[in-house]
C-alpha positions as a printed Julia matrix, in Angstrom:
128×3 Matrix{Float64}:
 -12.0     4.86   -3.48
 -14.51    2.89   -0.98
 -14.44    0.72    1.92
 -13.67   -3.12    1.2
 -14.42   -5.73    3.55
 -11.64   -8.77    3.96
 -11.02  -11.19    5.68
  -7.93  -13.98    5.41
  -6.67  -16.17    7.81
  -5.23  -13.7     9.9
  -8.07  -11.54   10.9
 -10.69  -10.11    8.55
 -12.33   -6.45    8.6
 -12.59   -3.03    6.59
 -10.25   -1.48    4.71
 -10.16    2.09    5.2
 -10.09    2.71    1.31
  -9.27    0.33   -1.49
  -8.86    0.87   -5.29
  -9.92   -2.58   -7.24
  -9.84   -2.75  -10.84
 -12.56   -4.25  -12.65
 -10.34   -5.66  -15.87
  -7.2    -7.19  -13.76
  -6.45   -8.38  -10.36
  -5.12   -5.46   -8.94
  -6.5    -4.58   -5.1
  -4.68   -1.15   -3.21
  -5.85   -0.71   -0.03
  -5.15    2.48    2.14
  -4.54    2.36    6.05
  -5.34    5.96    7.39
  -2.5     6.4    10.31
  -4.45    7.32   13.41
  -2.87    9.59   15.86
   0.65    9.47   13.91
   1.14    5.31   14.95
   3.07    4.76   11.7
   4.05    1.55   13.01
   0.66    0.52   14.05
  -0.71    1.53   10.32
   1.9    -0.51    8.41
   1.4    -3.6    10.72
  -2.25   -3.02    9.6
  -2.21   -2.96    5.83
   0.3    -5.93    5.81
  -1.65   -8.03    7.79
  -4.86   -6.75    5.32
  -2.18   -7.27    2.01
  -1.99  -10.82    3.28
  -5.36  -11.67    3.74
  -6.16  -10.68    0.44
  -3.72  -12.62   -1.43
  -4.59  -15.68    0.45
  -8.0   -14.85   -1.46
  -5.88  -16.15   -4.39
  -4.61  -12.18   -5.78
  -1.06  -12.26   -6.89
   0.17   -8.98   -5.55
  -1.34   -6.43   -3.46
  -0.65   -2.65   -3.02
  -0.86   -1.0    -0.21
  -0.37    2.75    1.05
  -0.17    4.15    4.87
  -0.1     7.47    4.97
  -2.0    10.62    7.58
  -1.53   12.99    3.49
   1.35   14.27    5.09
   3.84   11.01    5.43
   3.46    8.64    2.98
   4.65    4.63    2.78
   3.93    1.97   -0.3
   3.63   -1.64    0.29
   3.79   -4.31   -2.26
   2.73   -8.16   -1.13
   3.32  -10.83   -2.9
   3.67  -14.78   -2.92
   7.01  -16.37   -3.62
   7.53  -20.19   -5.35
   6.23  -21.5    -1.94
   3.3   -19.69   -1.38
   4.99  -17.33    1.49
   4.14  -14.01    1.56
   7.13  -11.23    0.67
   6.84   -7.73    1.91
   8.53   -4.79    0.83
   7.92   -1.26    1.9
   8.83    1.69    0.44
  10.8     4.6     2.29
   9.22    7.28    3.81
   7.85   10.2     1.48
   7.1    13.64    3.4
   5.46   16.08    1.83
   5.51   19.54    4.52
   2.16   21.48    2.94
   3.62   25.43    2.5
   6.86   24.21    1.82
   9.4    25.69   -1.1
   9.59   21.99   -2.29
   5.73   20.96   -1.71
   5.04   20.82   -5.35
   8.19   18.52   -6.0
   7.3    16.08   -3.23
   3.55   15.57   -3.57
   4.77   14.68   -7.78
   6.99   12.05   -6.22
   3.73   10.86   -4.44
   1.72   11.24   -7.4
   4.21    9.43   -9.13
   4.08    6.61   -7.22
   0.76    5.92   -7.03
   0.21    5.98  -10.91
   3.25    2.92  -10.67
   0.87    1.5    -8.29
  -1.75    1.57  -10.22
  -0.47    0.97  -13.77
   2.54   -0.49  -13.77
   4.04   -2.28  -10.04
   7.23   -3.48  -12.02
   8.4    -0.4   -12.19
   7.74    0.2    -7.7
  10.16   -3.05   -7.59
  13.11   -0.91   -7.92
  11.93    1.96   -5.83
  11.43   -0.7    -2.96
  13.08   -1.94   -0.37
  12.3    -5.61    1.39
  11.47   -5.2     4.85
């Protein structure tokens, strides 16, 4: 992962991390919540998921998380060019806990459909 400058017509600046694959058009960026403003970090990637498919990507990933909650977003254009949203539910994972190791595979999880497959996060979604 590495910092990725962007900039649309809603504001432009750093992501905090992105994933971009060379062979396809995939771009993940990852908000880092500050001082546990969930609300503040998911109003931040989707205003960053939007400025980069106005950069002409077709969908665009995006995670909030502070390692400990977790959110997805997926962004994407409908027939008019209008931006849809959907955002995942909540994911905890409580480090120590009996179910730890079940919880950060449902993270893992998802962020392998993120990166391979995003067909398969469509039912896992919810629109927001």
């Amino acid at each position: 992962m590495s910092k990725k400058t962007i900039s649309g017509p809603n504001g432009h600046g750093p992501l905090d991390y992105a994933l971009v694959s060379s062979t396809s058009s995939k771009v993940i960026g990852a908000v880092e919540v500050k001082a546990t403003d969930y609300l503040q970090g998911i109003a931040q990637n989707t205003v960053q998921c939007e400025s980069i498919l106005a950069n002409g990507r077709k969908t665009v990933l995006g995670i909030i998380t502070d390692s400990e909650k977790w959110f997805f977003l997926k962004c994407f254009s409908d027939n008019n060019g209008n931006p849809i949203f959907q955002l995942s539910r909540q994911l905890v994972v409580v480090y120590g806990d009996n179910d730890m190791e079940d919880r950060v595979g449902k993270v893992i999880k998802t962020l392998v459909w993120l990166i391979n497959d995003t067909e398969i996060l469509d039912e896992k979604l919810k629109i927001i």
